[in-house]
Residue frames relative to the residue before (quaternion, step in Angstrom):
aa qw qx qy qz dx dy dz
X 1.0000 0.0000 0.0000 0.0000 0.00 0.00 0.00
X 0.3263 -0.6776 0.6146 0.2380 3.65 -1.23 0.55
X 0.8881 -0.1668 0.2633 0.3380 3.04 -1.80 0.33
X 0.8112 0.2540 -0.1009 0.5169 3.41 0.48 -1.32
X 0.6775 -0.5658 0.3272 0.3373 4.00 0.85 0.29
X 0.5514 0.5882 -0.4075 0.4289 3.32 1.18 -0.11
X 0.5162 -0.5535 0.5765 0.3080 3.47 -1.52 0.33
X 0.2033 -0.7545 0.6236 0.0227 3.49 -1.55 1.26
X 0.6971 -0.5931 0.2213 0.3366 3.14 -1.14 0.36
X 0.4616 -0.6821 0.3000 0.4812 3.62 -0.14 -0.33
X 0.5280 -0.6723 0.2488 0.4552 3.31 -0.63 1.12
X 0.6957 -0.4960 0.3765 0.3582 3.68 -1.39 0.70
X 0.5269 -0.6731 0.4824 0.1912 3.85 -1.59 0.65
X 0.3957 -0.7009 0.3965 0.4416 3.41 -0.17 0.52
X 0.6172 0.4149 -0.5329 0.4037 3.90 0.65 0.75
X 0.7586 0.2701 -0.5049 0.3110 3.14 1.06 0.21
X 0.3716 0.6028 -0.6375 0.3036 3.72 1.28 0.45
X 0.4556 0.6615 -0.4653 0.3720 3.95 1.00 -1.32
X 0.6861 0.4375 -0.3260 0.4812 3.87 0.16 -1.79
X 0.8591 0.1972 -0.3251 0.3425 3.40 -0.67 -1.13
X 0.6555 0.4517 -0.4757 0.3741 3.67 0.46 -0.18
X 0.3187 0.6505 -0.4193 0.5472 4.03 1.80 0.00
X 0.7217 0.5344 -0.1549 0.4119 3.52 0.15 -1.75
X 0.6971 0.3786 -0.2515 0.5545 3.77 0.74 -1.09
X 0.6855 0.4697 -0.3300 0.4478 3.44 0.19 -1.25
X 0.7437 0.2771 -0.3552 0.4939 4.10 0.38 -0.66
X 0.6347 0.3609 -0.5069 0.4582 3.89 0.76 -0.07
X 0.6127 0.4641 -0.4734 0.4302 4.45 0.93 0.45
X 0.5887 0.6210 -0.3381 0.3917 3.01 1.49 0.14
X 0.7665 0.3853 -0.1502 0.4914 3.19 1.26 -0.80
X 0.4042 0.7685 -0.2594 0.4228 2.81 1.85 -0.13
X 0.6904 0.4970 -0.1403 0.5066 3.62 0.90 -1.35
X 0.7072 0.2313 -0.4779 0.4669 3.75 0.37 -0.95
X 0.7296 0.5549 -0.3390 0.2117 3.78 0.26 -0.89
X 0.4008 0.5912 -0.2743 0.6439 3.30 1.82 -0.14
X 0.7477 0.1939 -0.2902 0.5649 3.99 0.47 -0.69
X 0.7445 0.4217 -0.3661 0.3659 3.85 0.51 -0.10
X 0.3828 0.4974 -0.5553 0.5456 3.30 1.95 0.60
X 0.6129 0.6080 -0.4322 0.2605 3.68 0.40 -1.49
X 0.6747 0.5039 -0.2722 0.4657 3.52 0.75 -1.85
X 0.7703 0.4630 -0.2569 0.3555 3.52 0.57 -0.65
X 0.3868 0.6931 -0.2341 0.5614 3.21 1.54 0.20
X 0.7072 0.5679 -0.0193 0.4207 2.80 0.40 -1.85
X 0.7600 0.2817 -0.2010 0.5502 3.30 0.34 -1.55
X 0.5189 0.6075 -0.4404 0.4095 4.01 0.64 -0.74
X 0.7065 0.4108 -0.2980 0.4933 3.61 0.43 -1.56
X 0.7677 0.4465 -0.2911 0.3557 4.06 0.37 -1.26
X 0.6839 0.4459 -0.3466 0.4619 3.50 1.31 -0.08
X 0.5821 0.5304 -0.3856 0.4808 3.40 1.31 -0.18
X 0.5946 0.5706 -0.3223 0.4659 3.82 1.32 -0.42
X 0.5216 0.5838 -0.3952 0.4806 3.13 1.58 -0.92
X 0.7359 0.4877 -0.2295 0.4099 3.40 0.07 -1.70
X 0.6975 0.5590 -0.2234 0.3886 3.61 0.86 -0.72
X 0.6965 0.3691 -0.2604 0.5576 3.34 1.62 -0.66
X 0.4672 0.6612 -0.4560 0.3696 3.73 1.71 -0.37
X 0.6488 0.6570 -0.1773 0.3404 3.17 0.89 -1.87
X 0.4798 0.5534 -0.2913 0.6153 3.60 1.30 -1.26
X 0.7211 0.1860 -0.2816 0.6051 4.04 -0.78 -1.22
X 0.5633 0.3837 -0.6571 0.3219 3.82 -0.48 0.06
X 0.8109 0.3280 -0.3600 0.3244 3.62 0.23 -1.05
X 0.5745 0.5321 -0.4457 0.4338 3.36 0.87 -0.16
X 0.6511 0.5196 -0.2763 0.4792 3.80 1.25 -0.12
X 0.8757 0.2549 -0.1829 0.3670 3.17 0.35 -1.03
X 0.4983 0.3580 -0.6383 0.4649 3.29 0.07 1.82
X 0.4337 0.4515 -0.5336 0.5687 2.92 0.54 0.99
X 0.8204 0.3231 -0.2067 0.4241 3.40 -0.18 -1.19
X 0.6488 0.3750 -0.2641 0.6071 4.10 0.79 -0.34
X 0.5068 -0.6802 0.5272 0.0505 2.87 -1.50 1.24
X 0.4671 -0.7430 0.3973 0.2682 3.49 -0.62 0.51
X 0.3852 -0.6988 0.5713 0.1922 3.58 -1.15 0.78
């Protein structure tokens, strides 16, 4: 009985602590690379748009120089 008088379940078998602690452990497994191959992907998205963002910039300060006039 619990606290409040009610019947509880009976307390779990040690195949089924074995399963669910199976069941967690392989979903913390998959858990971690896809979490770091979101991160990197983030990451690289945000550092290649800075790239492109700082290329664009020295283009305009270049190209009137480098393009011929119309």
């Amino acid at each position: 009985m619990n606290a409040e008088g009610k019947i509880t379940d009976p307390p779990l078998t040690t195949e089924q602590v074995r399963n669910r602690t199976m069941v967690y452990a392989v979903l913390a497994a998959l858990a971690v690379p896809l979490l770091g191959a979101a991160a990197y992907g983030h990451a690289n998205r945000r550092l290649e748009r800075h790239n492109l963002a700082q290329w664009d910039a020295a283009w305009a300060d270049v190209a009137p120089r480098w393009t011929t006039s119309r």
